[in-house]
N, C-alpha and C positions, 0 to 999 in steps of 0.2 A: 408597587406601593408599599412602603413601610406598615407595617402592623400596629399600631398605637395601644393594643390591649396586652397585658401579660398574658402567656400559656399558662392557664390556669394549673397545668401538671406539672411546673416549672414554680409555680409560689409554694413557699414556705411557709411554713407554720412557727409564730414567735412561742418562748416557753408563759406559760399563764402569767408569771409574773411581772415581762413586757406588754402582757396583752390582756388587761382588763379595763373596767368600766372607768377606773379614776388615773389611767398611765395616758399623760399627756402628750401629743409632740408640739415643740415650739422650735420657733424659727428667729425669736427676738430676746425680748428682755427678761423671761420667767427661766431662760438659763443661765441668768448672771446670779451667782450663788448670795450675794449682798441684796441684791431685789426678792430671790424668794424668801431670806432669812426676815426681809422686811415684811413680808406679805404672812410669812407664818407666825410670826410673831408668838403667837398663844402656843407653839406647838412648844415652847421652851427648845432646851439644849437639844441639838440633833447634827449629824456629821453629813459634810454630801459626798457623796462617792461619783468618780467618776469615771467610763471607762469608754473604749471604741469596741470590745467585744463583747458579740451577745450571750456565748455562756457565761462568760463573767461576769456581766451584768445581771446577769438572773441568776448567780450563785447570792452576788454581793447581796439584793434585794431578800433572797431566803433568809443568810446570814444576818443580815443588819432592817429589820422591819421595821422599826422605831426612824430611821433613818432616811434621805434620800439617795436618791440613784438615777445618776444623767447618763444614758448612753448616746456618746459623741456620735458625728460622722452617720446619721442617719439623713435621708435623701425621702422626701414628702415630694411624691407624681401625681402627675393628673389636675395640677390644679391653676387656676387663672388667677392672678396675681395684678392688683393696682397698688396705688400710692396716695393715702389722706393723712389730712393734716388734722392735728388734736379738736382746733372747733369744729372740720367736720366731725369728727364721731359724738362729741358733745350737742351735737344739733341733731343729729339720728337720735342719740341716745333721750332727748328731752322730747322729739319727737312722739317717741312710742312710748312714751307715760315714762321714762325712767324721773328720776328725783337724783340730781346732781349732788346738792343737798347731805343727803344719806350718807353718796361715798365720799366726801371729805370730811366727814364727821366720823366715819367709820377710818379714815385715815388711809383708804384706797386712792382717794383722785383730792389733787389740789384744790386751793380756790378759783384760781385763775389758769387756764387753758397753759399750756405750753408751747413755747414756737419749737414745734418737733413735726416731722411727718412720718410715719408708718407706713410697711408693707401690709395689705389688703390682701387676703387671698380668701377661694374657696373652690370646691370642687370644680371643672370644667366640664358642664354640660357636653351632650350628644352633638358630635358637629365642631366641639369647639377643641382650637390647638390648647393642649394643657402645653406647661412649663412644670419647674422643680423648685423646690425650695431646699437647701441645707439646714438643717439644723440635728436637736436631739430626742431623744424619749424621758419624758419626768416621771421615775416610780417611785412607788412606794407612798404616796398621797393618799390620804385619806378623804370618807367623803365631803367630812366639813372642809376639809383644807380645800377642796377642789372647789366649793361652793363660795368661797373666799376669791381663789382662781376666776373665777365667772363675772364677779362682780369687778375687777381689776379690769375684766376683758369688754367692760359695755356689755352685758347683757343684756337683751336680744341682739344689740347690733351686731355683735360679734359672739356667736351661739356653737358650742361644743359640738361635731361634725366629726362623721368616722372617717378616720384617713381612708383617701381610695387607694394609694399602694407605697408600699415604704419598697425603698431600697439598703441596705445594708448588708456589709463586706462584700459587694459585690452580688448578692443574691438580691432575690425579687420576694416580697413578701404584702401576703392579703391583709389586714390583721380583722380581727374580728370585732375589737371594742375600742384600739385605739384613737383618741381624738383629737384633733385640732378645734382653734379659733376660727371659725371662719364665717366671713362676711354676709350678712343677709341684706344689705342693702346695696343697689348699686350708685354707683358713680356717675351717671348718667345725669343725676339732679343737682349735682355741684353747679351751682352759682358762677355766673362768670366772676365775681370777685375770691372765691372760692377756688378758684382754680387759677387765678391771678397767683392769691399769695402761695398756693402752694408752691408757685414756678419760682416766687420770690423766697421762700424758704429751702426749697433743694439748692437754690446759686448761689445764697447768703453764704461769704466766707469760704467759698467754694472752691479750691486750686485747683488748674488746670490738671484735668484726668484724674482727680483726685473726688470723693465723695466726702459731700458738704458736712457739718456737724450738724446740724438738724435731723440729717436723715439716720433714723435712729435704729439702724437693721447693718449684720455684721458686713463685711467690703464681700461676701465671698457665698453671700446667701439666695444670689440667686443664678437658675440655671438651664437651659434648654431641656424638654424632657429628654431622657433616652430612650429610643425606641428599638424594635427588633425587627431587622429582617424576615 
């Protein structure tokens, strides 16, 4: 039987600068550098650095503090993974007292819902087959900017969650603060109209073998976990 957990003597340790309380990972739209410049807005002038290695990326972050820092090519384990559509999370979101309201005035969320669907993830329960996610690590964030971050992600529905295990250059690593978006509601309470239109928005405009425009997550972002003999 395959082994589904890491050798804990085999995980690595990120340098503090990848691995504290406000270093994100994301798997969608907070690494398109035109979306964070829009979400920080208040942060004024600031440069984003990018790299796919980890001491570099934790020189670049000492170096350039004021700054951001995406390190590429990072792989998020361990976790189960769905697919909703914008008035789902807008119906969670009103659900659990959020105020809609707020963030379009705040200039985080539209007025009107978007015909987009999203990747859903969160950790994979005892029992359960985890999958991967591709994506990066966001440093250098401060705490307001994070608190910004939160409100962009539906908070509660989608609540800041320690990754259970990063993979990068090929190493296996625990982190100790790193976080993702992850899901606190399930999918289970979709609507059968609700799970209509989402079939109607993954097809919309959809070319064969080709991933639709709606679906708003990279061609290449998802991926079987890997495991160890």
């Amino acid at each position: 039987m395959p082994n589904d957990t890491a050798d804990p003597g085999n995980t690595g340790r990120l340098p503090g600068e990848l691995d504290n309380e406000t270093v994100i990972f994301s798997y969608g739209s907070l690494l398109d550098h035109e979306k964070l410049r829009e979400l920080l807005v208040h942060k004024g002038e600031f440069q984003v650095f990018e790299t796919s290695d980890v001491a570099e990326a934790a020189q670049l972050a000492k170096d350039n503090p004021k700054d951001i820092v995406i390190l590429r090519n990072v792989r998020l384990e361990n976790v189960r993974v769905s697919i909703v559509t914008e008035p789902i999370l807008r119906r969670w979101y009103k659900d659990r007292g959020g105020n809609l309201r707020e963030l379009t005035e705040a200039g985080i969320a539209t007025d009107g819902a978007l015909e987009c669907a999203y990747l859903y993830a969160r950790p994979a329960r005892a029992g359960e087959r985890g999958k991967a996610l591709n994506g990066g690590l966001i440093c250098n964030l401060t705490r307001e900017e994070v608190s910004v971050l939160d409100k962009y992600e539906f908070e509660p529905v989608l609540r800041r969650t320690r990754a259970p295990q990063l993979k990068i250059q090929g190493r296996v690593f625990a982190p100790e603060h790193v976080a993702f978006y992850a899901g606190t509601e399930s999918t289970g309470d979709l609507t059968r109209e609700e799970r209509l239109e989402r079939s109607r928005l993954l097809n919309l405009d959809r070319k064969p073998g080709r991933q639709g425009p709606q679906a708003k997550w990279p061609h290449n972002v998802r991926g079987e976990r890997e495991t160890t003999p």
